[in-house]
Wavefront OBJ file of the C-alpha trace (Angstrom):
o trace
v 6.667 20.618 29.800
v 9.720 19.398 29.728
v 13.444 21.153 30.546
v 16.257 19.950 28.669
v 19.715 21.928 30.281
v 21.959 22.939 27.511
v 25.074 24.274 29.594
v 25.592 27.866 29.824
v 22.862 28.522 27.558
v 19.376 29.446 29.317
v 17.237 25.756 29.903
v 14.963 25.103 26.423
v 11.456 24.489 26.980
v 10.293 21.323 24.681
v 6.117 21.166 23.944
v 4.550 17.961 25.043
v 3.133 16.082 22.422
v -0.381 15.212 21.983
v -1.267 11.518 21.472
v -2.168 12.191 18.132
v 1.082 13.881 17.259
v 2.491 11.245 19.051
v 1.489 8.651 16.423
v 1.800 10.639 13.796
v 5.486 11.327 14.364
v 6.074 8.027 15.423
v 5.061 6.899 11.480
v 7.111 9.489 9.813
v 9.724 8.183 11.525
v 9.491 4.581 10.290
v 8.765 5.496 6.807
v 12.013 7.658 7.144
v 14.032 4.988 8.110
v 12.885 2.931 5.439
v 13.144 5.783 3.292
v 16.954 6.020 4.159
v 16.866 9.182 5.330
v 18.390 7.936 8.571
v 19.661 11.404 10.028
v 16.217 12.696 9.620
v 14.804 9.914 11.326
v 17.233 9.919 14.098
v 15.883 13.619 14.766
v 12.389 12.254 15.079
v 13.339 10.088 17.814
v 15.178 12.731 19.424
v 11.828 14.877 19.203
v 9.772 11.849 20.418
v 12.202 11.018 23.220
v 11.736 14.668 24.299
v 8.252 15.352 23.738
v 6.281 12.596 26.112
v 6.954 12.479 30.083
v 5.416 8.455 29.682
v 8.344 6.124 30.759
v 6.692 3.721 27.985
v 6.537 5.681 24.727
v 9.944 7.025 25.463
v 11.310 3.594 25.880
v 9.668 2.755 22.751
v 11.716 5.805 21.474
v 15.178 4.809 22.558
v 14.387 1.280 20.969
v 13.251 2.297 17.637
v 16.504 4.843 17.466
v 19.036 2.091 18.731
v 17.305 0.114 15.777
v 17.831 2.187 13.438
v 21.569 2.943 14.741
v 22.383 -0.500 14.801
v 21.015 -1.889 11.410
v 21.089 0.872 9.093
v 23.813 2.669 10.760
v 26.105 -0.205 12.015
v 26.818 1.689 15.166
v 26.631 -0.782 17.424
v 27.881 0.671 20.829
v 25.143 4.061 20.556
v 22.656 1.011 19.715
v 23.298 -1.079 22.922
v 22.984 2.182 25.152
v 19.500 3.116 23.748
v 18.526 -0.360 24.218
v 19.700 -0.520 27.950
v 18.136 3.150 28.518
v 14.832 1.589 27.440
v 14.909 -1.458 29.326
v 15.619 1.322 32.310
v 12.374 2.924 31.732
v 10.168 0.356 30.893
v 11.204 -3.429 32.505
v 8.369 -5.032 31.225
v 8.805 -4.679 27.456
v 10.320 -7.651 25.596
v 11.873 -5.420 22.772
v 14.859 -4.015 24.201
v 15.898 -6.746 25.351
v 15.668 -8.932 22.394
v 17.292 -6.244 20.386
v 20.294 -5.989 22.876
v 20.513 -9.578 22.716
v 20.534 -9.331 19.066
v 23.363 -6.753 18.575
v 25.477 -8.310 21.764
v 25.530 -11.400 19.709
v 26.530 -9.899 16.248
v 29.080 -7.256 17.842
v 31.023 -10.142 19.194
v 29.758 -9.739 22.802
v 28.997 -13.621 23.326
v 28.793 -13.381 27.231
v 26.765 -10.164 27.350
v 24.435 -12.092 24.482
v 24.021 -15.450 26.255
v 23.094 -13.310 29.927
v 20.166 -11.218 28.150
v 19.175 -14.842 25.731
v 18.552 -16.106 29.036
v 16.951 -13.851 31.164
v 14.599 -14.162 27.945
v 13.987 -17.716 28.392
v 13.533 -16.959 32.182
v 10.415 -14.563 31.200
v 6.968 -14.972 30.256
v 7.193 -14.557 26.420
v 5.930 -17.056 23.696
v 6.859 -20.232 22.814
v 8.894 -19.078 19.356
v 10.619 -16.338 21.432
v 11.200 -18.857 23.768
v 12.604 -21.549 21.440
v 14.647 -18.917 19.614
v 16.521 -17.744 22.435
v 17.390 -21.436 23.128
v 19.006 -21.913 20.066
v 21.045 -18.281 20.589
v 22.434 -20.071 23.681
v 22.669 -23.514 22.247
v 24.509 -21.479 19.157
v 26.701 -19.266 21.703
v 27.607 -22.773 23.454
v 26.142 -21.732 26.797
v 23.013 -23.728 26.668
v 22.865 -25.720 29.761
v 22.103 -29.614 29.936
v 18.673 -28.878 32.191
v 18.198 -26.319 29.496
v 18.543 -28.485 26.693
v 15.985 -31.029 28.415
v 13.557 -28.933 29.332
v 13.464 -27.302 25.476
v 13.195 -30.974 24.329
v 10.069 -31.637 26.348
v 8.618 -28.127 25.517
v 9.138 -28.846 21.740
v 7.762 -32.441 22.295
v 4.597 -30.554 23.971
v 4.056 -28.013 21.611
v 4.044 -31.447 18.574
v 2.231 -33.193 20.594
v -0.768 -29.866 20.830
v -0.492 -29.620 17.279
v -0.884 -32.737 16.270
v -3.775 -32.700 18.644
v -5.571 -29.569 16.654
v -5.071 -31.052 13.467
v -6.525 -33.988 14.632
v -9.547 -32.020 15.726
v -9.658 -30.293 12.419
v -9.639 -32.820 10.763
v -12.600 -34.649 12.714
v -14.934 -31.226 12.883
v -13.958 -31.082 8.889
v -15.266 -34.775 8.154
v -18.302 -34.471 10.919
v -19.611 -31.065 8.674
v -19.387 -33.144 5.140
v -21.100 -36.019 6.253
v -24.107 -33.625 7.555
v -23.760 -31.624 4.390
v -24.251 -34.927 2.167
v -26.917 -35.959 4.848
v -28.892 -33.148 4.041
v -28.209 -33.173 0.454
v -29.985 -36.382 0.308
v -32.365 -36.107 2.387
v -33.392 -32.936 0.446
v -33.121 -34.951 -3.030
v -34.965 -37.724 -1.357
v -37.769 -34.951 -0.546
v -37.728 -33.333 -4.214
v -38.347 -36.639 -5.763
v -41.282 -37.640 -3.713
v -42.912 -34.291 -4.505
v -42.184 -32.411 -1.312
v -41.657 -28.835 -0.592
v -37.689 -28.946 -0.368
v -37.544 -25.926 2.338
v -40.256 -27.364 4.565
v -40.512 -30.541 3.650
v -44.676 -30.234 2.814
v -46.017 -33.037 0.381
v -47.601 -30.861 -2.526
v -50.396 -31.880 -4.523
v -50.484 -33.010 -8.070
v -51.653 -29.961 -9.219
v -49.033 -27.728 -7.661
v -46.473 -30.180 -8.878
v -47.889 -30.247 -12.511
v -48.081 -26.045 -12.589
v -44.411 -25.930 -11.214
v -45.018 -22.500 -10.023
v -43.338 -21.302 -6.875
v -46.991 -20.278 -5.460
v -46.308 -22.988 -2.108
v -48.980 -21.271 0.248
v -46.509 -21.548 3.061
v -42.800 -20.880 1.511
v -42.729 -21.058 -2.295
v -40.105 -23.360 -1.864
v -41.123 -26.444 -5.110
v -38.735 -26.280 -7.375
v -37.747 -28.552 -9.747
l 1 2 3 4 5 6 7 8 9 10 11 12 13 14 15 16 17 18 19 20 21 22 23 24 25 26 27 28 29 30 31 32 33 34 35 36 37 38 39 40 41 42 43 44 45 46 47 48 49 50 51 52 53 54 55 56 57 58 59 60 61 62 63 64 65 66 67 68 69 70 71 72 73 74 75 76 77 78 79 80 81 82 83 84 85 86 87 88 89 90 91 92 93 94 95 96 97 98 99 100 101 102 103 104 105 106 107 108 109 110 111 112 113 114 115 116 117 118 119 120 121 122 123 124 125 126 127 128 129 130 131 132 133 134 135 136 137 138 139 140 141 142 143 144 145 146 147 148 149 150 151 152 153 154 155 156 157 158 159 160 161 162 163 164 165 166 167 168 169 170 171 172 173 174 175 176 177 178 179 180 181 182 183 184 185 186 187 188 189 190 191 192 193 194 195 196 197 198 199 200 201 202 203 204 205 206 207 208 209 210 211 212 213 214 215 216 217 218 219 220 221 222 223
């Protein structure tokens, strides 16, 4: 359980939430959102904030509300707090930092923006997170010349790798059609010299004359 103080008044017990209600809430509060219903879903994140001792889901919390306070309610300063109280409770996720980067950079906060673009670059996120915070410094004008070169050779590696697959593709591609037509004629080969196409059986005159599909081992004559 947990105690939230309220002052003078006496300290107000808040249930934990179950897993399930958990989730649950955690969709209403999206559709909400995209609902418009902002104040409504601001509540929800209040409620899931509240409701789960896990340093994690809260942090997911505080993200999704300064989210929803930054781009639907263009309140950028409440945003950047949530974002910094869930990169408090859980240093490992990716989001609130990206976000904060995000709304530093569009609130006019260019130094703020280029410090959090790069301690993205500096952790162990995907290339087209990586590549994307590049250009936010290159685009801020704080993208260093070691910086630059090393995002060079990283894009020349990740062409290079592609080019690579499609290669591969392309060989695995031409390597199955030439075994498909293989075995196309070897089967139409077969057919016309009276064998059994499925196990490749010569059958008699007779059976070829009847044209029944009565092959003693697999029915498989057929013209």
């Amino acid at each position: 359980m947990l105690v939230r103080p309220t002052g003078g008044v006496a300290p107000m017990m808040v249930r934990q939430l179950s897993m399930q209600e958990y989730v649950r809430l955690s969709a209403e509060v999206h559709d909400l959102a995209r609902a418009g219903r902002h104040q409504e879903a601001l509540a929800g994140c209040r409620t899931l904030i509240e409701g789960d001792d896990s340093p994690a889901a809260r942090a997911t919390a505080y993200c999704t509300r300064g989210v929803i306070l930054w781009q639907d309610l263009h309140s950028a300063d409440e945003a950047i707090a949530d974002f910094s109280r869930a990169m408090e409770l859980d240093r490992k996720s990716i989001h609130p930092l990206l976000w904060r980067a995000k709304c530093y950079e569009q609130s006019g906060h260019h130094d703020a923006a280029a410090a959090d673009w790069r301690e993205i670059t500096q952790r162990d996120v995907g290339e087209e997170l990586w590549f994307e915070a590049c250009d936010a410094l290159r685009r801020l004008g704080q993208l260093s010349l070691e910086e630059e070169e090393l995002a060079k050779r990283r894009a020349e590696e990740v062409a290079a790798r592609e080019d690579r697959k499609l290669k591969q593709l392309e060989a695995e591609r031409a390597r199955q059609t030439a075994e498909f037509e293989k075995r196309r004629s070897v089967q139409a080969t077969r057919r016309s010299l009276g064998h059994c196409y499925l196990c490749g059986e010569r059958l008699s005159i007779f059976q070829k004359l009847l044209r029944k599909d009565s092959h003693r081992r697999c029915w498989g004559y057929r013209e």
